[in-house]
N, C-alpha and C positions, 0 to 999 in steps of 0.2 A: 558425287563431285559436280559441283556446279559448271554450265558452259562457259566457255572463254565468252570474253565482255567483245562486242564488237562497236565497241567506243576506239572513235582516232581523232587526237587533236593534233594539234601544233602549235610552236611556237615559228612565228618570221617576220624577223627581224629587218629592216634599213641598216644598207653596211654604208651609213652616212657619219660614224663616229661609234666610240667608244659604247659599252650601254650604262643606261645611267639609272636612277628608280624607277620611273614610269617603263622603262622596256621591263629591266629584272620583277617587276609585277606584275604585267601582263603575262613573260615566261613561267612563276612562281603558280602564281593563279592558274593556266594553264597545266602545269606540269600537275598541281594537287588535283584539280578535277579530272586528269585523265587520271590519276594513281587509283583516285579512290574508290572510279567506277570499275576498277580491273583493267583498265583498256592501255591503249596505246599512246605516244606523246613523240613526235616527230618534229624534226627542224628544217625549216626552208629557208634559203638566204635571196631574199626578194630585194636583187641587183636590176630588176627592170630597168632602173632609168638609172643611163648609165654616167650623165653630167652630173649627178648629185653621191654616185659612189666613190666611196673614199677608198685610196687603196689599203691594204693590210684591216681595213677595220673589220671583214668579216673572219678573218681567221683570231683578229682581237676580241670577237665577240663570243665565236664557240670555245675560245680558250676561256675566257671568264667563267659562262656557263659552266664549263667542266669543271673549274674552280668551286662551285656553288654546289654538285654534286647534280645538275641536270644533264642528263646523257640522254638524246633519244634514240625510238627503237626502230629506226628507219635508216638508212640513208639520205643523206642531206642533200635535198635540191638545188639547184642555184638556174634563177628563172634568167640570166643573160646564157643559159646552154640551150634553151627551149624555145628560142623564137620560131625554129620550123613547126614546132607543134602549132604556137600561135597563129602562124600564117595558115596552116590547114585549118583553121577552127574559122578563122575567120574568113575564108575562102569558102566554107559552109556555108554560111550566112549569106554570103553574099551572093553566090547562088539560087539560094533561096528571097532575094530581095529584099531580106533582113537588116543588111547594114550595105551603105552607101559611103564612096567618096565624095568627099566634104572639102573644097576650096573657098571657105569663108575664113576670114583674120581674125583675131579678137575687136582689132578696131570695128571689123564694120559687123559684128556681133555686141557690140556696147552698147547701143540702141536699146536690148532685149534684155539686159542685166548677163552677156554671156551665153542665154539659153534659146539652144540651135531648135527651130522648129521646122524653119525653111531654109536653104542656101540663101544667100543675097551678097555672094563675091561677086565683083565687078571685072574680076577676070581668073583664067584658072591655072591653079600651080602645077607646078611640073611636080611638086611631090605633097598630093591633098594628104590632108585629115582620110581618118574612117573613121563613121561613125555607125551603132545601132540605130535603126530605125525606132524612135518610141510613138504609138499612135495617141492619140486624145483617148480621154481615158485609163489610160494605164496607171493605176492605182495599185498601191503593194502594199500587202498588211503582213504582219508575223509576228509571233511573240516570243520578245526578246528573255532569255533564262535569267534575267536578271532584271530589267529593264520596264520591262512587261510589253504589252503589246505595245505595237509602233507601224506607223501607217504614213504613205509619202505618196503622193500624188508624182508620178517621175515623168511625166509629160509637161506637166505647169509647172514643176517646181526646177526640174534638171533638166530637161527636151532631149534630144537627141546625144545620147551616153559614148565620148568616145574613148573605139579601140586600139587606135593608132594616132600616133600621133603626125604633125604634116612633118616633124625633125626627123620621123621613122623610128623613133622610141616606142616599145610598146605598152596600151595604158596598162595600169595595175589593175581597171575592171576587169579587161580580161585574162588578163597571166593568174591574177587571184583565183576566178573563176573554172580555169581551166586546170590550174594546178589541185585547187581542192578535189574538181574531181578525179582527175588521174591518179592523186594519192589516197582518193576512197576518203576523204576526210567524213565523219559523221558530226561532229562537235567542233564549230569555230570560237577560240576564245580567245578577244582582242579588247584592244582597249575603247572607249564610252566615243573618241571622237572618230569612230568609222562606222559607229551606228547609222550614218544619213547616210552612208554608201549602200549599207547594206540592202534597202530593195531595187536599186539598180542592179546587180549584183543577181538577184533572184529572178527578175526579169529578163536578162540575159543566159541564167540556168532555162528558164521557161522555152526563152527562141531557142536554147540548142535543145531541148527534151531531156534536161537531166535533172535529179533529184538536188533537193534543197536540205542543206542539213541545218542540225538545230545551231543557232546563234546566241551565244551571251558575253556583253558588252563589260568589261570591268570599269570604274572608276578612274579617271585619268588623273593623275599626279599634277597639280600647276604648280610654279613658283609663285614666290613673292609676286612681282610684276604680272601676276595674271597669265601667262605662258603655258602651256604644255611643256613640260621639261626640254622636249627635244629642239625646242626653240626659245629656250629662257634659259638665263646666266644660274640659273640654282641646277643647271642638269652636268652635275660632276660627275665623273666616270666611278661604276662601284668599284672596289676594291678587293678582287678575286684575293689578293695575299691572307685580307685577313672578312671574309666575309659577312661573320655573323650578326655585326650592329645592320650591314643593311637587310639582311634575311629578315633581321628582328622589327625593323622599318615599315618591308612591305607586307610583312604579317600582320602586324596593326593596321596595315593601310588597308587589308582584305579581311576586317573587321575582328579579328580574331583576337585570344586571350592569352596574350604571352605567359600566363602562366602553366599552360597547358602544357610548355614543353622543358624540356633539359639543354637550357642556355649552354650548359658548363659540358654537355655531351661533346664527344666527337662528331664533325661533321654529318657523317653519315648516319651514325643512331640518330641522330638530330632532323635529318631528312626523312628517314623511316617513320621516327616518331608523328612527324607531322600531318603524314598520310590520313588516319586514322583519327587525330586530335582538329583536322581540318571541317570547320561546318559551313558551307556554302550558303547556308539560312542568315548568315552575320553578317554575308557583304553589304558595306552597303549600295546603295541603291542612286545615292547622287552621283552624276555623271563628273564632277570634279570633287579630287579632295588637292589643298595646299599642303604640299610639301612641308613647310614651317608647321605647321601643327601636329604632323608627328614628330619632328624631329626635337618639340616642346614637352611632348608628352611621356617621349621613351626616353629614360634614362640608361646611358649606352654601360655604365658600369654593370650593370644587367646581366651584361655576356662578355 
């Protein structure tokens, strides 16, 4: 008997609305590369910031899932429970001289395009910024499972990466960061536009001494108008009642051969099937695909 696969991904999701194709692809895609390697496939609900969460959208989002036949094999996080964790971690760091309170505005950061090297507030808030310390030189290279290598200068290009915000919101580089590791994640599979996050993100593994798991980037859905779905008029909400035309959507969209499967199957043979019939070697590889092009290409009577 072969050993249990010590692969763990996740899907986490924004409970800022409904999910639309570019999330239910990122989860799909996810879900199939943890099936296929044996391993595990868990959900987080990354409520960090909490002006932009919608209410009921995250329990609207794991009902769809369940609709879709993704279940995972964890317990579901919700990172507005973990801020104490956060404040430990980053009470770390700053101990360590790591990360700093930062009372600089955006205004008077416009100068620099945004990017914090030095303070240059003209006076100080009663509730600063924190930020990582990033030195000169700090350079991050990795090679993305998809993407290929990818390399970001996070000094000159981001400066100083923050963890808190001065609202008291906490950022997503760290709750990201920190939830990966507490959940043991080995395998992150997200969508093409958090690739430029991703060596900040490593760099901050590095200041706290934890391990760096593998990362690959899927494809991001645009609309018409150029858009990432989750901010373009084409991001309808899928359609748990009857879900198979978008299943069949984002499986074209993760390069794959609709004819590999049993349209006409029950949901769930149809999810089993796909495991197995899934080849990670087809994704492709450009960081954007338009929405309109598949929905040109697949004909929904299909399924």
């Amino acid at each position: 008997m072969s050993p249990p696969s010590t692969y763990r991904g996740r899907f986490a999701p924004s409970p800022t609305g409904p999910l639309h194709l570019g999330s239910l692809l990122a989860a799909v895609g996810s879900w199939l590369l943890a099936r296929q390697a044996g391993g595990q496939w868990w959900l987080r609900i990354e409520d960090v910031d909490g002006p932009r969460t919608v209410a009921g959208a995250a329990q609207q989002q794991m009902d769809t899932l369940a609709a879709f036949g993704l279940a995972p094999d964890g317990p579901v996080v919700w990172q507005s429970q973990r801020g104490e964790r956060y404040a430990q971690v980053l009470q770390s760091l700053v101990n360590r001289d790591l990360a700093f309170a930062c009372h600089c505005s955006r205004t008077e950061l416009a100068a620099t395009g945004g990017i914090h090297h030095a303070c240059v507030a003209r006076r100080e808030r009663a509730h600063p910024a924190w930020r990582l310390r990033v030195a000169p030189g700090a350079v991050i290279g990795f090679h993305d499972g998809l993407q290929g290598q990818y390399q970001q200068d996070v000094h000159a290009q981001v400066g100083d990466v923050v963890l808190r915000r001065a609202d008291g919101q906490w950022a997503y580089q760290l709750a990201v960061v920190v939830d990966d590791a507490d959940q043991g994640m080995t395998d992150i599979v997200r969508g093409a536009d958090l690739l430029d996050s991703t060596p900040r993100q490593i760099l901050l593994q590095h200041a706290l001494g934890w391990s760096t798991p593998r990362y690959l980037h899927l494809p991001l859905l645009i609309g018409a108008d150029g858009q990432k779905l989750s901010k373009s008029l084409a991001a309808a909400p899928v359609d748990g009642a009857d879900p198979k035309p978008a299943l069949r959507l984002v499986w074209e969209a993760l390069g794959q051969d609709p004819r590999r499967l049993p349209w006409q199957a029950p949901l769930a043979s149809l999810m089993s099937a796909a495991v197995p019939a899934f080849d990670p070697a087809r994704i492709p590889k450009q960081g954007r695909l338009p929405v309109s092009a598949l929905h040109n290409k697949t004909d929904s009577t299909a399924v």
